[in-house]
SEBALO-393802 format. One record per residue: residue number from 1; x, y, z of N, C-alpha, C, O in turn. Coordinates in steps of 0.2 Angstrom, whole numbers. Last residue first. Layout:
residues N
n,neast,nnorth,nup,caeast,canorth,caup,ceast,cnorth,cup,oeast,onorth,oup
NUM,X,Y,Z,X,Y,Z,X,Y,Z,X,Y,Z
...
end
This chain:
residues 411
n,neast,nnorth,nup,caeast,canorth,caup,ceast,cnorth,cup,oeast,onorth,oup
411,691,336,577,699,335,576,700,343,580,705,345,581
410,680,338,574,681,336,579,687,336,581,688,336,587
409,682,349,562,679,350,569,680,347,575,681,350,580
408,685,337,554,689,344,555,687,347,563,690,347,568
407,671,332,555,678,327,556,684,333,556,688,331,561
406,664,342,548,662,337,555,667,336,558,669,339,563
405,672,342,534,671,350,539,669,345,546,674,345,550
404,668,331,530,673,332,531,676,339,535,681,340,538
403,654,330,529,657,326,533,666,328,533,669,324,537
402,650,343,519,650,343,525,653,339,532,655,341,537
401,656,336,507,660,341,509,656,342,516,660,340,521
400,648,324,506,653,322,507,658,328,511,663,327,515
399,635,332,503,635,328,510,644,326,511,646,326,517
398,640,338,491,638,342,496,638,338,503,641,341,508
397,638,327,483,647,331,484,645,333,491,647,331,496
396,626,323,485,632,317,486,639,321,487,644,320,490
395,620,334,477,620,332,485,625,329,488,628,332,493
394,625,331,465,626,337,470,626,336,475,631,337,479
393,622,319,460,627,319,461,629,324,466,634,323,470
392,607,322,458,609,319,467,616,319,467,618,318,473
391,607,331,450,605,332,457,608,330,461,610,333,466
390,612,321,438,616,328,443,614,331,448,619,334,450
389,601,312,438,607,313,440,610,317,442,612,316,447
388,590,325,434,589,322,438,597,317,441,599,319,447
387,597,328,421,595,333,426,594,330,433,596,332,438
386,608,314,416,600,318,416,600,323,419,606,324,421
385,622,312,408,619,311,415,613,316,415,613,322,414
384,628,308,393,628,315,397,621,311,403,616,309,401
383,640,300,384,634,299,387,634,303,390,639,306,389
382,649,302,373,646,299,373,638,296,377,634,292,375
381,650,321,371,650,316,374,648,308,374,642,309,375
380,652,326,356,648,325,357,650,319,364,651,313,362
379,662,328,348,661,333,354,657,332,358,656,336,363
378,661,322,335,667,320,340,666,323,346,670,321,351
377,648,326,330,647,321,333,654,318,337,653,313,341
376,647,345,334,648,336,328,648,332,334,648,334,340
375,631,349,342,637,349,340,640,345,336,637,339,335
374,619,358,333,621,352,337,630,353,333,632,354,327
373,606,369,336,612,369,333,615,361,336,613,359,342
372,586,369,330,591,369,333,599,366,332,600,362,328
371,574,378,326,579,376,323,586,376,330,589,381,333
370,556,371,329,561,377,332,570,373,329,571,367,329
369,543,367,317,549,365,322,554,370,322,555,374,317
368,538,373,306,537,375,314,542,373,320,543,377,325
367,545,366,295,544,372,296,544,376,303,547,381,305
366,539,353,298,547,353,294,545,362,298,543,363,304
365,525,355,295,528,353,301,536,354,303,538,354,308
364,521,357,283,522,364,287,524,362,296,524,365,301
363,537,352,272,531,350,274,532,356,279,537,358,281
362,538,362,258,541,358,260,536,356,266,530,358,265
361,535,371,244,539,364,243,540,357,251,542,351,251
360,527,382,251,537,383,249,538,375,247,543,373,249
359,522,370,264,525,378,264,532,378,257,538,377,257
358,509,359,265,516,360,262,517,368,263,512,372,262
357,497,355,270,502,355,273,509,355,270,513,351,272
356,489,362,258,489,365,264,494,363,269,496,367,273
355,491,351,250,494,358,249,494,363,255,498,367,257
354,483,340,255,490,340,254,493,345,252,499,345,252
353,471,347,255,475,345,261,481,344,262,484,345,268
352,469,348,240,471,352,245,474,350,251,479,353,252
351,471,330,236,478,338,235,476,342,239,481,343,243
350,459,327,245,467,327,246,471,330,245,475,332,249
349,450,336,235,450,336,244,458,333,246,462,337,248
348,450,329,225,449,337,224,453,337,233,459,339,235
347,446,315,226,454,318,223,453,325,227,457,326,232
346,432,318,231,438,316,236,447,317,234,451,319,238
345,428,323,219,427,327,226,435,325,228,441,328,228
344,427,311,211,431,319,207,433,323,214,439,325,215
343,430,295,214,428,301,216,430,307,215,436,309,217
342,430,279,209,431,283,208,428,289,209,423,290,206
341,419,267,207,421,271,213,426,276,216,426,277,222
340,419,268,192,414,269,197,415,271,202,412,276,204
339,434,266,188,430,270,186,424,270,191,424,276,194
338,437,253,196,438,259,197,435,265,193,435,270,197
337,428,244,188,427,246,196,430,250,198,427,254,202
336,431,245,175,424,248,176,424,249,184,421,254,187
335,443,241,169,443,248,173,438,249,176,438,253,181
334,446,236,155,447,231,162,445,236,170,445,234,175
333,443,240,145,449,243,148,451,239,154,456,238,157
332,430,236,139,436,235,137,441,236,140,446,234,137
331,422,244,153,425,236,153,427,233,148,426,227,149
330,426,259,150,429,254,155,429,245,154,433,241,154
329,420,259,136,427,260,135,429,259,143,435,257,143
328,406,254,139,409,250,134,418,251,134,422,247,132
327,401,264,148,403,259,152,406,251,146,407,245,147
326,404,275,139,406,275,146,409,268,149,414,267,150
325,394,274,131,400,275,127,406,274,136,412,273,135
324,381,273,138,385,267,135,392,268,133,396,264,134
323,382,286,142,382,282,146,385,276,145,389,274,149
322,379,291,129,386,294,135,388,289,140,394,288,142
321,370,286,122,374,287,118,381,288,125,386,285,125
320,359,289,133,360,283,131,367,284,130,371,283,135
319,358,305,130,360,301,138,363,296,137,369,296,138
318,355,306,117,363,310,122,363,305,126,368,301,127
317,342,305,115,349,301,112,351,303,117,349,301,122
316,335,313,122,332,304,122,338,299,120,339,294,122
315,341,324,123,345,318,128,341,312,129,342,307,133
314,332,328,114,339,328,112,341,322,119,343,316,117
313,318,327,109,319,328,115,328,325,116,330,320,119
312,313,335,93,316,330,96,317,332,103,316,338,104
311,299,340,83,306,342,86,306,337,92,301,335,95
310,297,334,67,295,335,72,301,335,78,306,332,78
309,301,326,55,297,332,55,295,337,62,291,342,62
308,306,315,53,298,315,55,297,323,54,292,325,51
307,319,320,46,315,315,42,308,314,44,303,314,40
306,322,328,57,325,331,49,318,325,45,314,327,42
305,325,321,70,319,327,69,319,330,58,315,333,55
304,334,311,66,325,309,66,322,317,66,316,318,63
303,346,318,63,343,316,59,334,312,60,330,310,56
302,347,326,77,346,329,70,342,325,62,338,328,58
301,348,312,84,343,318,87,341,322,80,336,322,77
300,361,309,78,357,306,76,348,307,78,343,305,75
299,368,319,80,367,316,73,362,313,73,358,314,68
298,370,316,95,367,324,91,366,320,84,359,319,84
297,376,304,96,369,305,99,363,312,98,357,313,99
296,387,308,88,385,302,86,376,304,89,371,305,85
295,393,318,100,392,319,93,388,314,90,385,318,86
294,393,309,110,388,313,112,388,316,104,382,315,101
293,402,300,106,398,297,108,391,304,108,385,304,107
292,413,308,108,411,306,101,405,303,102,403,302,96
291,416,311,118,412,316,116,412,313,108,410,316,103
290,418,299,125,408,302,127,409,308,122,403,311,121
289,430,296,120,424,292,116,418,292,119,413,288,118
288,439,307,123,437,305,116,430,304,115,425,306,111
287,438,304,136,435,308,134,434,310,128,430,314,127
286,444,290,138,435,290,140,433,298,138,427,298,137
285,456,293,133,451,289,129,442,289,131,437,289,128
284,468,302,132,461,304,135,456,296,131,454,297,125
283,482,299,142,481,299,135,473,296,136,471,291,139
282,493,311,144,487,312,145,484,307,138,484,309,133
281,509,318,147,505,314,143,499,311,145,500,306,149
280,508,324,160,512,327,156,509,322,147,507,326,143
279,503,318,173,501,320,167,501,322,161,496,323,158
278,511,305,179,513,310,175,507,310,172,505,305,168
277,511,292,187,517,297,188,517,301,185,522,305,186
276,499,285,187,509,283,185,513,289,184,518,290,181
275,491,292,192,492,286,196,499,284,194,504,281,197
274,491,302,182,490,306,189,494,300,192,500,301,195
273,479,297,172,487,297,170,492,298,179,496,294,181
272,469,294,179,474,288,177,481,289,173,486,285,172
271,467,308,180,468,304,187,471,298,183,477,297,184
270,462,310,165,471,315,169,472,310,177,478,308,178
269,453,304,165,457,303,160,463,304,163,468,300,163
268,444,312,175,445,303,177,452,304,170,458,305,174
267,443,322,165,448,324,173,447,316,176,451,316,180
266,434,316,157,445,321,156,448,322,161,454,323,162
265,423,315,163,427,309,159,434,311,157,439,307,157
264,419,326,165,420,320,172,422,317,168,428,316,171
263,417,331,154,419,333,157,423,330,163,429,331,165
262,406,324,150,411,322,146,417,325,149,422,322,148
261,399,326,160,397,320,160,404,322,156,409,322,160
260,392,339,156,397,338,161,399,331,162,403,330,167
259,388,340,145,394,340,143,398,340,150,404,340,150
258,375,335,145,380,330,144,387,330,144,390,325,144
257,372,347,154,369,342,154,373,336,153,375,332,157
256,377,357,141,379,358,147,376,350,152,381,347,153
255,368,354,132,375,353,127,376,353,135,377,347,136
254,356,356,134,355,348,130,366,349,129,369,344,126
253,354,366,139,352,359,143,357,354,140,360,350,143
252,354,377,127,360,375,132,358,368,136,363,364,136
251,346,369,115,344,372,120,352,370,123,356,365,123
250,348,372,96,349,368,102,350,372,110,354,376,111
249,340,376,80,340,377,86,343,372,92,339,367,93
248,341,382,66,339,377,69,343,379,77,348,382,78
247,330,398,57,339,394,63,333,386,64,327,385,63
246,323,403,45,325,403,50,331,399,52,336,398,49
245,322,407,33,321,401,33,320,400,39,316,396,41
244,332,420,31,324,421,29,320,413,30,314,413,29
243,344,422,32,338,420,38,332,419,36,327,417,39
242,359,416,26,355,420,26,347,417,31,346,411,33
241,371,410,25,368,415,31,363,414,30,360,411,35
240,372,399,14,374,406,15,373,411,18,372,416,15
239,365,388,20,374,389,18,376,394,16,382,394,17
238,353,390,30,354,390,24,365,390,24,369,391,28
237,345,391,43,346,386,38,347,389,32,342,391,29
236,359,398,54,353,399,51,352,393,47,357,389,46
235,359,393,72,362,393,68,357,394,59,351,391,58
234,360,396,88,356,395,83,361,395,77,366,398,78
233,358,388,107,360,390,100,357,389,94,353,385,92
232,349,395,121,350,391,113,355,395,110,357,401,110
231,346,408,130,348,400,131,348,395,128,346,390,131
230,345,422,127,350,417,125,353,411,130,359,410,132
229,326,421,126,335,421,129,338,419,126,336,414,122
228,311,422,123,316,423,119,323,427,125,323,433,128
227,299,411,126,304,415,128,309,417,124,311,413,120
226,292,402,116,288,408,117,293,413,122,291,419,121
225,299,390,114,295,394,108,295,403,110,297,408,107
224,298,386,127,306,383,121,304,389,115,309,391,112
223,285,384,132,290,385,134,296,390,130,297,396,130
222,280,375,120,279,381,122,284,385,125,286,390,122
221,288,362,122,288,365,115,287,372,116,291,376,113
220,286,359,134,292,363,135,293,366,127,297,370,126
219,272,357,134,275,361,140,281,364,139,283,369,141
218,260,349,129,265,353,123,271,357,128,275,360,124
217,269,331,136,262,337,135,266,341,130,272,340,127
216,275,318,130,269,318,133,264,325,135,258,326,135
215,287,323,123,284,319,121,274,319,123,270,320,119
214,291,335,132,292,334,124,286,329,122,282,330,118
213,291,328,144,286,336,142,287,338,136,285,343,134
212,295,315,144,288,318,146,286,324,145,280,326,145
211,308,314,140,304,311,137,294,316,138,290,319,135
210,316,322,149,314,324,143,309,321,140,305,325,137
209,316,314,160,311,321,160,310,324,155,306,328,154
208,322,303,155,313,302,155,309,310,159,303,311,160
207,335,309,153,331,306,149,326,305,152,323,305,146
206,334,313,168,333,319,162,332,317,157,328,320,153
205,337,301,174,333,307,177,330,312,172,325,314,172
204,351,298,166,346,297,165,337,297,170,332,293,169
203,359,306,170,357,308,162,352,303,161,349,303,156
202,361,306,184,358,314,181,354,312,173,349,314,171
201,368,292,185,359,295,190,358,301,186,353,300,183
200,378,294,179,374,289,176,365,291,180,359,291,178
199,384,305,185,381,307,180,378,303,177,375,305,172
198,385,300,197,382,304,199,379,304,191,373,303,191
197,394,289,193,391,287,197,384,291,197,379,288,198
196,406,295,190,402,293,182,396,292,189,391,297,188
195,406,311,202,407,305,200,403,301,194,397,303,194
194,402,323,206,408,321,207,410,315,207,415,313,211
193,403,334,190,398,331,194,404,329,197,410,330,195
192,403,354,192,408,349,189,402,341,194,398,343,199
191,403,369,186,397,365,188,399,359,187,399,358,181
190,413,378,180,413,378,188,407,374,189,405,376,194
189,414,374,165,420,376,171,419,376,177,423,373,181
188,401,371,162,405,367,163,412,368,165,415,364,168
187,399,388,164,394,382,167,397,375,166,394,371,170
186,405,393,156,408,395,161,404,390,164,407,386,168
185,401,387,143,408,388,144,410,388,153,414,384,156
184,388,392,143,389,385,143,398,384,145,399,381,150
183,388,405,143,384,403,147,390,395,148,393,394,153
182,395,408,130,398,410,135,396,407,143,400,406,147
181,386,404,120,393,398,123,396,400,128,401,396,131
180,378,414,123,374,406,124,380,402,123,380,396,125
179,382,426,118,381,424,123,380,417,126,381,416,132
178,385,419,104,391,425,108,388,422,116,390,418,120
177,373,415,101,377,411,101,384,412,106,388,409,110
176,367,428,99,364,424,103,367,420,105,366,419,111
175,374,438,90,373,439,97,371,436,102,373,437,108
174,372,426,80,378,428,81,377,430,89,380,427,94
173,359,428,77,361,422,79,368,424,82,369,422,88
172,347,441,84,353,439,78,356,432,81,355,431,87
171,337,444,87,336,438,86,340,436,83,339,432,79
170,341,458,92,340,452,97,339,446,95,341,441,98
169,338,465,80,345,464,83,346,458,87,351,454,87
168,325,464,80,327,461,74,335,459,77,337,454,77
167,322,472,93,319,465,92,323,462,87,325,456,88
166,336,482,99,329,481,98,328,474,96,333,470,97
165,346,483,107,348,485,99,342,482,96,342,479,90
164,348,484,119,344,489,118,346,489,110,346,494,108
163,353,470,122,347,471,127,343,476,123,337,476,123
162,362,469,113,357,461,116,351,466,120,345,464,121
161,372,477,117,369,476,111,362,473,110,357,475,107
160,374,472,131,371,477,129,368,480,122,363,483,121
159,376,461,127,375,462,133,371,465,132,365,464,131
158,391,462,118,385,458,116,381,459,120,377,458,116
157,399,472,128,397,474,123,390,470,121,385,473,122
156,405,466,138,399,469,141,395,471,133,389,472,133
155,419,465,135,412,459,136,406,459,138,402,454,139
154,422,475,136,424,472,129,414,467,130,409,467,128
153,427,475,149,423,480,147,421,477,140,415,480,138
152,435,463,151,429,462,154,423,470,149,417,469,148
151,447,468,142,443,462,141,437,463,143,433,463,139
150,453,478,149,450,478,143,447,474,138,445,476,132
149,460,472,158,455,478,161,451,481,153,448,486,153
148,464,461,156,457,458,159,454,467,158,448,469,158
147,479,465,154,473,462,147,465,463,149,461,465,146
146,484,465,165,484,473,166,476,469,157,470,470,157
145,476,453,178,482,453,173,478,462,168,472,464,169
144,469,456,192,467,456,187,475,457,183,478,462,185
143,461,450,207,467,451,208,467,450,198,466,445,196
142,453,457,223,453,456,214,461,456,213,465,460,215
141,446,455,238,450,458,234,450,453,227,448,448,226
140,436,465,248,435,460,242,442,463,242,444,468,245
139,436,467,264,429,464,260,430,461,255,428,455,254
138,446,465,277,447,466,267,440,462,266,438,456,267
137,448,477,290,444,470,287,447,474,282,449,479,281
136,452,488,296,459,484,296,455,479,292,459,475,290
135,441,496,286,444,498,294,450,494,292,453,496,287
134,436,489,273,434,492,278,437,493,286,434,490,291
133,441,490,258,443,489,265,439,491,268,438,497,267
132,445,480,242,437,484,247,441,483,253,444,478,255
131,457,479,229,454,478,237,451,483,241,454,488,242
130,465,474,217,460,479,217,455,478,224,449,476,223
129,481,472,210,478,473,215,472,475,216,473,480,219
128,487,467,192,483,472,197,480,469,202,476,465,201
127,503,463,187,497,458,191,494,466,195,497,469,199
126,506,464,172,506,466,177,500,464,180,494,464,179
125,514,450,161,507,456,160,509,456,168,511,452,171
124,516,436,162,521,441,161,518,449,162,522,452,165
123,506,426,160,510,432,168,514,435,168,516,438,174
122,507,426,146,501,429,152,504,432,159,504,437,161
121,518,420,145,517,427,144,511,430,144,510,436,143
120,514,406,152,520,410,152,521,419,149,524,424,152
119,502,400,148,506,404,154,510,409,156,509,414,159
118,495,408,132,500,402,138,499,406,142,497,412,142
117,488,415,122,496,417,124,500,412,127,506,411,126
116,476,407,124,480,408,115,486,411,116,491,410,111
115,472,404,136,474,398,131,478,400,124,481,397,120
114,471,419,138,476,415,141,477,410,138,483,408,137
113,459,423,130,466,423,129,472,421,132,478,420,130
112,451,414,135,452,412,129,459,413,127,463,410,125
111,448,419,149,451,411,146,455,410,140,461,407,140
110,445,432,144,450,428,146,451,424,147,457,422,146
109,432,427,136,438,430,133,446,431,138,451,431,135
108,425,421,148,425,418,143,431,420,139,436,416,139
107,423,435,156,427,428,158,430,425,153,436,426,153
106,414,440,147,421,443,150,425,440,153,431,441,152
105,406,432,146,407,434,142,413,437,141,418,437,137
104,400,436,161,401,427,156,404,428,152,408,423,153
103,400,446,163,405,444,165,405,438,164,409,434,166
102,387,452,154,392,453,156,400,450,156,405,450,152
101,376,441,157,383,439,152,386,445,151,390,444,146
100,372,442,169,373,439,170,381,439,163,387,437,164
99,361,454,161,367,456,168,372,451,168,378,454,168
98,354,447,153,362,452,150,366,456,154,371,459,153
97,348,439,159,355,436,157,358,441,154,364,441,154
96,341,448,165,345,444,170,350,441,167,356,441,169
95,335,453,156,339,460,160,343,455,166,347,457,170
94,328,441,149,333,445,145,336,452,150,339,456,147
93,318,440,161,325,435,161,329,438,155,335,436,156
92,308,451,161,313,449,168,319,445,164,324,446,166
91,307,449,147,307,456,151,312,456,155,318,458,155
90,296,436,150,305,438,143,309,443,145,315,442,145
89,288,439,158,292,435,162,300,435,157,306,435,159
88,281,452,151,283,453,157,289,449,158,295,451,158
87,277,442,140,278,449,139,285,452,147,291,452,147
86,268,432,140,278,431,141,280,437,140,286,438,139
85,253,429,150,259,433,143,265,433,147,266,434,153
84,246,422,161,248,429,163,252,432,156,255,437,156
83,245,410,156,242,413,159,241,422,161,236,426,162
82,257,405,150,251,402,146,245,408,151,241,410,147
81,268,409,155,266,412,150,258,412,146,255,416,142
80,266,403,168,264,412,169,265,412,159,261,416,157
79,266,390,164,259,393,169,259,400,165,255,403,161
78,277,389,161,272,386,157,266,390,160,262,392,156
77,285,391,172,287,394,166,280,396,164,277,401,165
76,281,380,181,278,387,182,281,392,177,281,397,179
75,288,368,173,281,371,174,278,379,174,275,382,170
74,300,370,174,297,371,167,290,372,168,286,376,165
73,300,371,188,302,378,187,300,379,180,298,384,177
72,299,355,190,295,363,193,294,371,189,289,374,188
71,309,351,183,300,350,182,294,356,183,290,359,180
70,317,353,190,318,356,184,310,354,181,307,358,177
69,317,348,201,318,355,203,314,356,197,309,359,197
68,315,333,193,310,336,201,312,343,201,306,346,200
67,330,332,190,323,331,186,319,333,190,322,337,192
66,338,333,203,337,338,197,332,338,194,329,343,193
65,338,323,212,332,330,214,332,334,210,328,339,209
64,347,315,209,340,313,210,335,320,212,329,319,213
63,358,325,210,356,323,203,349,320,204,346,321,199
62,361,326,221,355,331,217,356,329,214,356,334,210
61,363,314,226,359,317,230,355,323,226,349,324,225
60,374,311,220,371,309,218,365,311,220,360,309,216
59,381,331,220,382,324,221,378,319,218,377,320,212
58,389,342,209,381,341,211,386,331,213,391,328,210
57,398,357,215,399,348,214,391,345,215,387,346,220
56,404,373,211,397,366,213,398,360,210,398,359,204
55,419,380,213,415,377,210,411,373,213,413,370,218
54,431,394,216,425,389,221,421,386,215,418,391,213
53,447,393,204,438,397,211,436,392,213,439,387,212
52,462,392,211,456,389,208,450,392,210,448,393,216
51,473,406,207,470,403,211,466,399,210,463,401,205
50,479,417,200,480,410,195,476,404,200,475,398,198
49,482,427,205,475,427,202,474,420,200,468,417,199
48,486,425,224,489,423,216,481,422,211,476,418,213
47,485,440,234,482,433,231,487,432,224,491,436,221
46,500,445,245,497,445,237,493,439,236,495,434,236
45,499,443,261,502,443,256,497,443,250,491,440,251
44,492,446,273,494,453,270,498,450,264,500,454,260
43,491,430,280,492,438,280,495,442,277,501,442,278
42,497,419,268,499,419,275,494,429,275,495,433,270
41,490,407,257,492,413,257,492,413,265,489,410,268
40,499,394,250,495,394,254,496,402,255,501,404,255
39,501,387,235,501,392,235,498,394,242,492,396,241
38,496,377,225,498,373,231,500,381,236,500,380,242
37,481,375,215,488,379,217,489,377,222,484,374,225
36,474,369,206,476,364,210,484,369,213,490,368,213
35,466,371,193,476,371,193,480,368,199,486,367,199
34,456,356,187,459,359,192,464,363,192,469,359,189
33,448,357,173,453,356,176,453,360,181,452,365,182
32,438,363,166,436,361,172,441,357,175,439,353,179
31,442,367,155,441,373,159,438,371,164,435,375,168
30,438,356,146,447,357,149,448,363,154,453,364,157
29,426,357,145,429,352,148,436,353,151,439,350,156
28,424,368,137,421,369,146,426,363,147,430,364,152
27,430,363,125,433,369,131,430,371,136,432,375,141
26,420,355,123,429,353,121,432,357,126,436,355,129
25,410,358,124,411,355,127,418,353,128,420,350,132
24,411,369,112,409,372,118,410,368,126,410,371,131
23,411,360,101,419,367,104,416,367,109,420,365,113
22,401,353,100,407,352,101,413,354,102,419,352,104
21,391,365,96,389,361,103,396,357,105,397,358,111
20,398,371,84,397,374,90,395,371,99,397,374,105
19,394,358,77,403,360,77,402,365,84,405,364,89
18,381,356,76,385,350,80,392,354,81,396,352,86
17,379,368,69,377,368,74,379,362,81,379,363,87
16,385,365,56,387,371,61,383,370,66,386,374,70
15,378,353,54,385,353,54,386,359,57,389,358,62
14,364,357,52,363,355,58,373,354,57,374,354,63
13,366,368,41,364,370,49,367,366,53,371,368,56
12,371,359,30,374,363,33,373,369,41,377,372,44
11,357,351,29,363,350,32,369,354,33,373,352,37
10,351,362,24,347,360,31,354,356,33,357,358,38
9,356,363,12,355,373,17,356,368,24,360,370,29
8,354,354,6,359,355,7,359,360,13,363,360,18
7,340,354,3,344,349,8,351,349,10,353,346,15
6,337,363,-6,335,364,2,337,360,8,336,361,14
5,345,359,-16,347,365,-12,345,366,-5,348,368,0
4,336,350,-19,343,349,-17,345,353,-15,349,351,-10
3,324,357,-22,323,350,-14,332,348,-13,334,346,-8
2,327,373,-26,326,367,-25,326,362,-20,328,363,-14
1,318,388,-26,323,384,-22,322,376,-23,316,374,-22
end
């Protein structure tokens, strides 16, 4: 093999490899749209499947505590392999992720197909009911388009392929990627931050936690080496499949990490469209230019590790690369104070509340009120005398009819 061929193979890795970290963030990012149903459910009526799930909003609070958890648990990774063999701890976390990507993976493919039919002929499909009772209580209810019931079992496939189609199987790339964007997918759909605020504190807590256990001990090269999950992407070096060279490799961290940040950046894009009246045209520039910024900060992680020879700590670029690309398209835009104090939570929180006091399009006040009949306005006396009035007008009859019965009497 030649030095040209072999240049070629390796550039063709890292382009499949940047093209997979880039779809995954394209479509976690829009899979963290709100649907924001206004849809309030009354007793005994039908869930709408179309509901938004419950998602984790990390504040700035954990993002200051993420480098710190995530130290920990790189650590004690590090211990039990280094001490105890990776035989056992590989064991435990390959029967966890291929529980877990079941229904990552089954998810994932309905998303998918809901994006490749639409709306409209998605809900066309029969809406299945599927509800745990106990007594007059509803433990669970499920609410599944007639597709999902042969979607989810679908999805269980890689899973189990993954778990019992031995060692050589397991290290198929395809298997591995199958699982590993289904992670990243569902992990920027429901891991959303709640402000550029938080994600400028995360990506840069994790650039200098990267720096130190790549750079400064062997802890996460080990780590990263000696587990085998599907928690990388791999891609082979060569241009024509083939494995005999091996994959280059990218850890889910390194794509979920920045790709919430880019994320944060489409749903701020939809809020400035949101302010004039319509998101119907969306015109994305903060999220164009973090995810070309995150592409640009991948290239260029690829191209140092390609020339030194040695493996990169990915968000030494990424972070930098996201952050600046941030605060260069606010303060060209004039935007940088709103964009900063701009709140993902807080939006999230007013439409609810403003959905909750809506029924049906209308307010739940308008509703409660008791309906009452009035007469037109020609029948309408001009003035009508109180209750308290009429009282004493009674009396006043009544004293007057007694003094005249008196005066009869005396007569």
């Amino acid at each position: 093999m030649t030095a040209a061929e072999t240049d070629w193979d390796l550039i063709s890795s890292y382009a499949g490899l940047l093209s997979l970290a880039c779809v995954s963030i394209y479509a976690g990012s829009h899979g963290s749209l709100s649907k924001r149903n206004t849809r309030s459910h009354q007793p005994g009526s039908e869930p709408e499947e179309e509901e938004e799930e419950e998602v984790d909003r990390l504040s700035s609070q954990d993002a200051y505590l993420f480098p710190v958890i995530g130290s920990v648990v790189l650590f004690g990774l590090y211990l039990i392999v280094t001490y105890f063999g990776k035989e056992w701890i590989t064991w435990l976390l390959q029967w966890y992720f291929t529980i877990a990507g079941v229904g990552s993976v089954g998810k994932s493919l309905i998303s998918l197909s809901r994006w490749t039919l639409g709306d409209t002929r998605w809900k066309a499909f029969d809406n299945i009911q599927l509800r745990v009772l106990k007594g007059p209580r509803e433990l669970l209810s499920i609410s599944l388009r007639t597709p999902s019931l042969f979607l989810i079992p679908a999805g269980s496939i890689p899973s189990i392929v993954y778990t019992f189609g031995g060692s050589a199987t397991r290290r198929s790339s395809l298997l591995t990627d199958i699982l590993a964007l289904s992670f990243s997918h569902n992990a920027l759909s429901l891991l959303k931050l709640d402000s550029f605020k938080t994600g400028c504190v995360l990506l840069s807590g994790l650039f200098l936690y990267d720096i130190w256990w790549v750079f400064g001990t062997e802890v996460m090269v080990k780590v990263a080496t000696n587990l085998d999950v599907p928690i990388k992407l791999l891609w082979p070096k060569s241009i024509t499949f083939a494995t005999e060279r091996g994959f280059t490799m990218l850890g889910l961290g390194d794509i979920v990490i920045p790709g919430m940040f880019v994320a944060t950046a489409l749903r701020y894009d939809y809020h400035r469209a949101s302010k004039h009246g319509s998101s119907a045209s969306v015109t994305k520039v903060y999220f164009y230019g973090t995810l070309s910024a995150y592409a640009a900060g991948l290239i260029a992680t690829m191209s140092v590790m390609h020339f030194f020879r040695k493996a990169q700590p990915a968000l030494l670029y990424l972070s930098p690369a996201c952050i600046i690309s941030f605060f260069l398209i606010a303060l060209s835009r004039g935007e940088l104070h709103d964009a900063w104090s701009w709140s993902d939570e807080l939006e999230d929180k007013s439409a609810k509340t403003a959905a909750q006091s809506t029924t049906d399009g209308k307010p739940t006040d308008d509703v409660k009120q008791p309906v009452t009949e009035q007469l037109p306005s020609e029948e309408v006396p001009p003035s009508l005398p109180s209750s308290s009035s009429q009282g004493e007008l009674q009396a006043a009859s009544e004293s007057a009819e007694k003094t005249k019965r008196s005066k009869k009497n005396q007569n």
